[in-house]
C-alpha positions in Angstrom: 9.3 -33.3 1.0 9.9 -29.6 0.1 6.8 -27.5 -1.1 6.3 -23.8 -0.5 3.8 -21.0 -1.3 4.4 -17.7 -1.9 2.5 -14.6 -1.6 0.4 -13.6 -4.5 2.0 -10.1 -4.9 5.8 -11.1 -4.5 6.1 -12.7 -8.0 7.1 -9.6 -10.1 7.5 -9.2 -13.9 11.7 -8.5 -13.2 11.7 -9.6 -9.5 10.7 -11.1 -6.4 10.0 -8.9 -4.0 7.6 -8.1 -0.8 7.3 -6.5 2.7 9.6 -8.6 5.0 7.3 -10.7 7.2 3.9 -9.7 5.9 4.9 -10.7 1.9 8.3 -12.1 2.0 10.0 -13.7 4.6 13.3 -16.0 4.8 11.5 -19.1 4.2 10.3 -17.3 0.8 14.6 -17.3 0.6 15.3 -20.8 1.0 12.7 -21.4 -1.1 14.0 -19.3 -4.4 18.0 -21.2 -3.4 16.0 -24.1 -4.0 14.0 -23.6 -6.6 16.5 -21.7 -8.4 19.6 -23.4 -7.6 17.2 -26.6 -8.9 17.2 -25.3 -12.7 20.8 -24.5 -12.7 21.7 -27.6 -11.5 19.4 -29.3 -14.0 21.1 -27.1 -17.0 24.5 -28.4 -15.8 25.4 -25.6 -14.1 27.5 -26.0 -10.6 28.4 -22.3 -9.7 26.2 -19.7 -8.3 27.0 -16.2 -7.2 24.5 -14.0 -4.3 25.2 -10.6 -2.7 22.8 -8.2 -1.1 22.2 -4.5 -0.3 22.2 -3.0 3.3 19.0 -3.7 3.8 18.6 -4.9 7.9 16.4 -7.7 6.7 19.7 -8.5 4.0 21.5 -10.6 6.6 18.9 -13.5 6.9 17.6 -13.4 3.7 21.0 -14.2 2.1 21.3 -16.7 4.5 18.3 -18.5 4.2 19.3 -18.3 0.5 22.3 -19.4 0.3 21.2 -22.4 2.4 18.4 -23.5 -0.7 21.5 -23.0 -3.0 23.9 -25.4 -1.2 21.0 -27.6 -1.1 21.7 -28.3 -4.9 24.6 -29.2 -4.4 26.0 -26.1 -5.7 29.2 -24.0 -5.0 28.1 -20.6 -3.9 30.3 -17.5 -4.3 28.8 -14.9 -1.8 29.6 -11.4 -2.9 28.6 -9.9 0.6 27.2 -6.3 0.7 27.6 -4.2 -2.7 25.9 -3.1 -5.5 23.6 -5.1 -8.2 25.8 -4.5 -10.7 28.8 -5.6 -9.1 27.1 -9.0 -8.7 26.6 -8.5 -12.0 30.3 -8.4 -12.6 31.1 -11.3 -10.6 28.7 -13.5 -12.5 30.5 -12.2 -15.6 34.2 -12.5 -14.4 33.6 -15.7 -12.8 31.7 -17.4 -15.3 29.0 -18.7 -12.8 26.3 -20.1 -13.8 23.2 -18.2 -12.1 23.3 -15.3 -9.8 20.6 -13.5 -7.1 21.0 -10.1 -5.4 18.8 -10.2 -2.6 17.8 -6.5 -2.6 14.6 -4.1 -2.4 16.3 -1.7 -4.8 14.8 1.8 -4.9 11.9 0.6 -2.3 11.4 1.9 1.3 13.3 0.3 4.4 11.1 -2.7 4.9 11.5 -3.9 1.6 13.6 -6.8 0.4 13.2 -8.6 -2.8 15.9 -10.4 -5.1 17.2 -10.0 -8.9 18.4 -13.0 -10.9 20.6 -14.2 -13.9 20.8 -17.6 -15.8 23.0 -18.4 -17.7 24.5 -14.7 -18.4 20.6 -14.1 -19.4 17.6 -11.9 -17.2 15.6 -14.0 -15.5 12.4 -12.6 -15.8 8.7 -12.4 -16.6 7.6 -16.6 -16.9 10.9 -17.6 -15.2 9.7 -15.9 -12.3 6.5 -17.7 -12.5 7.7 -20.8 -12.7 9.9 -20.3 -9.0 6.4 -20.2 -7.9 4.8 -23.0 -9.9 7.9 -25.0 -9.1 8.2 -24.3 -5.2 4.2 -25.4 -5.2 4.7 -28.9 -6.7 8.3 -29.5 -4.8 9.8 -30.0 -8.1 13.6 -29.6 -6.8 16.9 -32.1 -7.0 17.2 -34.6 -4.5 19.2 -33.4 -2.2 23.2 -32.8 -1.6 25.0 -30.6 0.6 27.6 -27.7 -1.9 29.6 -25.5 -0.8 30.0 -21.7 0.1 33.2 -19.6 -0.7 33.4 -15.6 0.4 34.7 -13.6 -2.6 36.0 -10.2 -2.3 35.6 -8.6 -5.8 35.0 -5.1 -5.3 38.6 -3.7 -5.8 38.7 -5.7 -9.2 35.0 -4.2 -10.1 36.4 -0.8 -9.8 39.6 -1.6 -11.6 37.9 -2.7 -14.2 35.3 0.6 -14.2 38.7 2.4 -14.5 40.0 0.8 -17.0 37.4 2.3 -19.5 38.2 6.0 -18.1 38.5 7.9 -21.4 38.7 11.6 -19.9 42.1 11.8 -19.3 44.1 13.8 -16.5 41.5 16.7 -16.7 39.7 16.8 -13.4 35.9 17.8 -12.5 34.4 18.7 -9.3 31.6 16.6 -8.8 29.1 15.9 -5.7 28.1 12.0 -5.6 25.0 11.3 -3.4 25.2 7.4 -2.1 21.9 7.6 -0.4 23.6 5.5 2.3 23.2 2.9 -0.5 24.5 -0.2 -1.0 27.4 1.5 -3.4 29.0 3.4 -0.2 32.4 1.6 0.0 32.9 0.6 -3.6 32.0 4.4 -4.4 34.6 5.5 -2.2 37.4 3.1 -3.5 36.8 4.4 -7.4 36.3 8.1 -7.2 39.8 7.8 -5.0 41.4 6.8 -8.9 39.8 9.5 -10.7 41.0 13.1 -11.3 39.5 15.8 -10.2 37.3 16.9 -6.6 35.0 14.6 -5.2 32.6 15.0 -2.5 30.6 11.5 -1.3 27.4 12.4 0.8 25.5 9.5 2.7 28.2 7.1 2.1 27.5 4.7 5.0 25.8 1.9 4.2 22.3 2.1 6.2 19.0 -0.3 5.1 17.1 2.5 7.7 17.9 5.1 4.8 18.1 7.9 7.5 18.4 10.9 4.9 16.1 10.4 2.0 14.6 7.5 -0.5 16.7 5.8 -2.1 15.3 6.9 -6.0 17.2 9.5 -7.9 14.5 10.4 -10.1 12.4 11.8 -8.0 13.5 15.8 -7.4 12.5 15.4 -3.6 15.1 13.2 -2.9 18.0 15.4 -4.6 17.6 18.5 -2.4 20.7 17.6 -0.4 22.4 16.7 -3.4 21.3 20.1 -5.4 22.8 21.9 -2.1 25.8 21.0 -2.0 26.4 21.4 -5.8 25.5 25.0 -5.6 27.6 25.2 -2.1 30.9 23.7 -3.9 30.5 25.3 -6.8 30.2 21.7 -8.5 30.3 20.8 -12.4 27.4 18.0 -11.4 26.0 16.3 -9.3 25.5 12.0 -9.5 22.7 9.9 -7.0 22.3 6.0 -7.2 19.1 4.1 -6.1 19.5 1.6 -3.1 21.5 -1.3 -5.2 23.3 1.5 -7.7 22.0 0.1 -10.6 19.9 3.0 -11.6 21.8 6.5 -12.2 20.2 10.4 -11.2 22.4 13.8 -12.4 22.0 17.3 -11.1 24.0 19.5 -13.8 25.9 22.6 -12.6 22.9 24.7 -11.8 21.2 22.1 -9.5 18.7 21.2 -12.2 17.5 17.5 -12.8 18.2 15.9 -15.4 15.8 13.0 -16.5 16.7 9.4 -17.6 16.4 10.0 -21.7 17.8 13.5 -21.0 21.3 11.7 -20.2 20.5 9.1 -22.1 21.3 12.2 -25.2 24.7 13.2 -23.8 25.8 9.2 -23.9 24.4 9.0 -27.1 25.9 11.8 -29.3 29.1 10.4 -27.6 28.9 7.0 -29.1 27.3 7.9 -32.3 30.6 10.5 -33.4 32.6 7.2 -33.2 30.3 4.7 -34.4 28.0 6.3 -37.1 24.3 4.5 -37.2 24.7 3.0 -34.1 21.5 1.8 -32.6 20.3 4.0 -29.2 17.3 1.8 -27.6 15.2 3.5 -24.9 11.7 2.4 -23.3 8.4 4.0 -24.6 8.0 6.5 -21.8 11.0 8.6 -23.3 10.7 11.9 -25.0 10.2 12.7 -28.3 13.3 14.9 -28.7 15.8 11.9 -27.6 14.5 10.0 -30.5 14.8 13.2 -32.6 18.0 13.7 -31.5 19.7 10.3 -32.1 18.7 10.5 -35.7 19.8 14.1 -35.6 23.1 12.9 -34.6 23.4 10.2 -36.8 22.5 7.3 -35.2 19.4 5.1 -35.2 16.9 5.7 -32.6 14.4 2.0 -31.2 11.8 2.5 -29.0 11.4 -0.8 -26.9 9.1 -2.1 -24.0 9.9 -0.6 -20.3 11.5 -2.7 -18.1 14.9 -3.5 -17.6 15.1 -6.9 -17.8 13.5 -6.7 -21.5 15.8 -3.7 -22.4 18.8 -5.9 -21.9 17.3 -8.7 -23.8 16.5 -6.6 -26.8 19.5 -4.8 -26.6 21.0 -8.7 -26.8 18.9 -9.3 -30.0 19.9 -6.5 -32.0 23.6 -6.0 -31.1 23.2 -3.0 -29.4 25.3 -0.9 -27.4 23.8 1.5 -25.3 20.7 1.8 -24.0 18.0 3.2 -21.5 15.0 4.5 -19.8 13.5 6.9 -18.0 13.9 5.3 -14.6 17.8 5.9 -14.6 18.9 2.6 -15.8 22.0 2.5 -17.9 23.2 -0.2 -20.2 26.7 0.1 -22.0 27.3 -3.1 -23.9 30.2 -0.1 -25.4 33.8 -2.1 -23.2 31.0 -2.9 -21.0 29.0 -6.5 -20.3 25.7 -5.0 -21.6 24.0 -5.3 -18.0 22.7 -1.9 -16.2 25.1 -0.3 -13.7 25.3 3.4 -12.6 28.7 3.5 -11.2 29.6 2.7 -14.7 27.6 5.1 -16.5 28.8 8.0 -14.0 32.8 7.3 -15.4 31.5 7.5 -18.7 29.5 10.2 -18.3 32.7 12.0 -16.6 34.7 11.0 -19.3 32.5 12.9 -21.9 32.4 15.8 -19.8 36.4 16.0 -19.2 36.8 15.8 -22.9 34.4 18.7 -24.2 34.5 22.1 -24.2 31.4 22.0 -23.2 29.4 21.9 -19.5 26.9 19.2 -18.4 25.2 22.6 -18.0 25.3 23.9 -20.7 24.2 20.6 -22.8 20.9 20.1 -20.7 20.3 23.7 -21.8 20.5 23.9 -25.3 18.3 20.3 -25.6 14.7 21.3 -27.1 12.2 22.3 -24.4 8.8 20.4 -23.9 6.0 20.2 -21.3 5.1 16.9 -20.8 2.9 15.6 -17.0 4.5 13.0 -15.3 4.3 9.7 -15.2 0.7 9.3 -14.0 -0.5 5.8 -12.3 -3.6 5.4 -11.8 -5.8 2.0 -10.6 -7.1 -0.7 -13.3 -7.7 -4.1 -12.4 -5.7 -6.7 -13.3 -8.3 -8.7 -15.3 -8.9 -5.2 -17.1 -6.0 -3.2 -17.7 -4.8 -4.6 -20.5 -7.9 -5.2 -22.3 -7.9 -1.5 -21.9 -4.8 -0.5 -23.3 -6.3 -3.2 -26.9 -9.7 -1.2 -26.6 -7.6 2.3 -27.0 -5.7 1.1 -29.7 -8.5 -0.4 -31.7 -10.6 2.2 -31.9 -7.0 4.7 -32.6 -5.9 2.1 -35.3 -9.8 2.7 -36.6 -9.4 5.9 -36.7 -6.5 6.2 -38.9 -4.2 7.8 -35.7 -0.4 7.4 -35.8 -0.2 4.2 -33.1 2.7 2.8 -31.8 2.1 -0.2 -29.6 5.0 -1.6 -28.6 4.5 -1.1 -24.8 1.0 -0.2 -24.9 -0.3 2.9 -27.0 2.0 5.4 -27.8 0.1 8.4 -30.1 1.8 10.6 -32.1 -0.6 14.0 -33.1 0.7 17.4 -33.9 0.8 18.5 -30.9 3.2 15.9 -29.8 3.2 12.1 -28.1 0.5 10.4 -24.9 1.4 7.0 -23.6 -1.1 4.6 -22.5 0.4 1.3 -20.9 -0.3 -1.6 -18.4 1.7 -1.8 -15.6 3.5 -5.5 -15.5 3.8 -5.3 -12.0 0.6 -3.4 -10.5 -3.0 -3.2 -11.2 -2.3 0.0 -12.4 -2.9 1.6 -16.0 0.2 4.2 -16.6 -0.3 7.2 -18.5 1.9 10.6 -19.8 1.7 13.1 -22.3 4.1 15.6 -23.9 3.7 18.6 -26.1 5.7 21.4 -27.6 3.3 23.9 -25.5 1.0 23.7 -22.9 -2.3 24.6 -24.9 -0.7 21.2 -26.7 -0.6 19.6 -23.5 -3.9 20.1 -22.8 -5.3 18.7 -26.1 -3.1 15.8 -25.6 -4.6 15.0 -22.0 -8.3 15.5 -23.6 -7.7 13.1 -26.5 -6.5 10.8 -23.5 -9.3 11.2 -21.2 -11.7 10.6 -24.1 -10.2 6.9 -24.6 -10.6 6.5 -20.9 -14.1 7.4 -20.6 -14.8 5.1 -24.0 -13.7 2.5 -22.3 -15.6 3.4 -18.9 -12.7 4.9 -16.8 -12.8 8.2 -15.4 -9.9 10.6 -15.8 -6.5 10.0 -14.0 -4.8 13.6 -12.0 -2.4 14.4 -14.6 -1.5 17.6 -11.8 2.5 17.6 -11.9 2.8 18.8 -15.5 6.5 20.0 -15.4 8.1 22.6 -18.3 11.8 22.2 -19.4 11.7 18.8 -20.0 
């Protein structure tokens, strides 16, 4: 009889996902084809789609997967290497019924995890818990052997990206930096079809990540990026995370620009042609890209972090674009609604080869705050949200301006500090931004006070970064 345990810390709020062979290990694999492959078959469902990153642990983790899946009885279409979102895709054009990435995303080399849809819909949160509660009790279909059929999809993925270029025969000089990610070949094969110069760096596909992390939003791993858009005199610069589903830009003058920051330059874009459009974005954006989506017509909705309940709420309300600070994207604009930075990058080119104006010169004129990073700190898991209610009782109390969508979000003169519980850490995450640094500093202190109320001492908010 089939029963299986897995590690305590591998059950994510948006993901599976462990060190490979301390936390995760193929049996973990099988396991989640099982499982998994057990409630689609159950719901009717007979088609399944997998792919994986270039992870060196990818190889028997998708094979150990793909084994639980045909276990179900199920007809597996296996993607191979590529990005998230061209899994995505698949599941989309193919009209399978579930789908699993087995990657570790924007986590270091000896991380592997996987990312699942059911029924067109994230599978997240509970439904991740109950893999686990499922796998315990052996509650799987009996037993039948399915199939397994090798698709290649990739040159109809990037056909189809292309399809939505809107920037016409004007061409930009842009730096793309793969991160030796799991992009590399599909990233070659579209910026081929688009106008204009482009320069790929790290394009081989390497799970060792040999030249820097695979996150875009952290400024340390752009340098190489930031140099050679200075040394080719490059309109921008564009960086993927490990699976490409999570998007980092470096305008013209090797500056950063953050998640909510590009999130504006979409925006504006979609609002000219569809006034009132609803932008979403998760609670740790700024102030001035809410500001700014009203200022531009549209209608501004501040939602819970996480992408898996972005795409839900974005599936609630009809939106069509969305996103959050961590670099992930969602057009449901021509696009399927799910999060993919090769997809956002053509859009983003096609706004840019249309204006008059520069990438540049729009992260210039946007209002300047100072805000601190995002600042994580330790809370146990049996306390950290109990926190998070304690702040916002005694701020509710108080009369304060409270938002608590995703935690505590404060609104004072000075500006905004967020307050949440991780979902996925016993970690309490904080941030702050002002319209001046004596603001800043008030902002912090009213923070630190609801700490130490609640018997926490005060996080390092060092980090606190102007221009932003």
């Amino acid at each position: 009889m089939f029963t299986h345990e897995f590690h305590p810390t591998s059950l994510r709020e948006y993901d599976i996902r462990g060190i490979v062979g301390r936390t995760l290990h193929p049996a973990d694999a099988f396991a989640i084809g099982r499982v998994f492959g057990s409630i689609i078959a159950r719901a009717g469902g007979t088609t399944v789609a997998v792919g994986r990153d270039g992870r060196l642990s990818g190889a028997a983790m998708e094979a150990a997967l793909v084994d639980g899946l045909m276990r179900c009885g199920l007809r597996v279409l296996r993607m191979g290497i590529g990005p998230t979102p061209m899994l995505y895709y698949l599941n989309v054009a193919r009209g399978c019924d579930g789908a699993v990435q087995v990657t570790g995303s924007h986590n270091p080399p000896d991380y592997n995890g996987f990312k699942m849809v059911l029924k067109g819909k994230p599978f997240f949160g509970a439904d991740i818990q109950r893999i686990g509660s499922m796998a315990r009790a052996g509650d799987v279909v009996a037993e039948s052997l399915g199939s397994v059929e090798d698709v290649a999809i990739a040159d109809e993925y990037v056909a189809r990206i292309l399809r939505d270029w809107d920037g016409g025969d004007r061409g930009l000089n842009v730096v793309w930096d793969n991160g030796n990610g799991a992009a590399g070949d599909v990233l070659a094969r579209l910026v081929e079809h688009l106008p204009g110069s482009h320069h790929v760096l790290f394009q081989e596909v390497d799970g060792r990540f040999p030249n820097h992390h695979p996150d875009p939003t952290v400024p340390a791993n752009l340098t190489a990026l930031v140099a050679a858009v200075a040394e080719r005199n490059a309109d921008l610069g564009i960086a993927f995370d490990g699976d490409a589903d999570r998007i980092g830009v470096v305008d013209g003058a090797g500056q950063m620009m953050f998640g909510d920051q590009l999130l504006i330059v979409l925006a504006r874009d979609l609002i000219a042609r569809e006034p009132g459009a609803t932008i979403i974005a998760d609670v740790k954006a700024s102030q001035v890209l809410f500001d700014e989506v009203a200022r531009a017509g549209g209608t501004p909705l501040m939602w819970k972090t996480g992408h898996s309940l972005i795409k839900a709420k974005m599936a609630e309300t009809g939106c069509k674009l969305a996103g959050e600070m961590s670099g992930h994207v969602f057009f449901a604009d021509r696009w399927y609604g799910f999060d993919d930075a090769l997809y956002a990058a053509v859009r983003l080119l096609g706004i840019l080869a249309r204006s008059n104006e520069s990438i540049t010169a729009m992260h210039a004129s946007m209002p300047r705050v100072v805000n601190t990073p995002e600042v994580r700190f330790d809370c146990d898991d049996t306390r950290k949200f109990a926190v998070v209610s304690e702040v916002a009782a005694r701020l509710k109390a108080a009369g304060a301006d409270v938002n608590d969508t995703d935690g505590v979000r404060v609104r004072t003169t000075d500006g905004w500090w967020l307050l949440r519980a991780s979902n996925t850490q016993a970690v309490l995450v904080a941030r702050a931004e002002a319209t001046s640094s004596e603001g800043l500093e008030r902002l912090k202190a009213a923070l630190v006070s609801q700490l130490a109320a609640s018997g926490l001492h005060a996080p390092d908010f060092s980090g606190a970064h102007p221009g932003h």
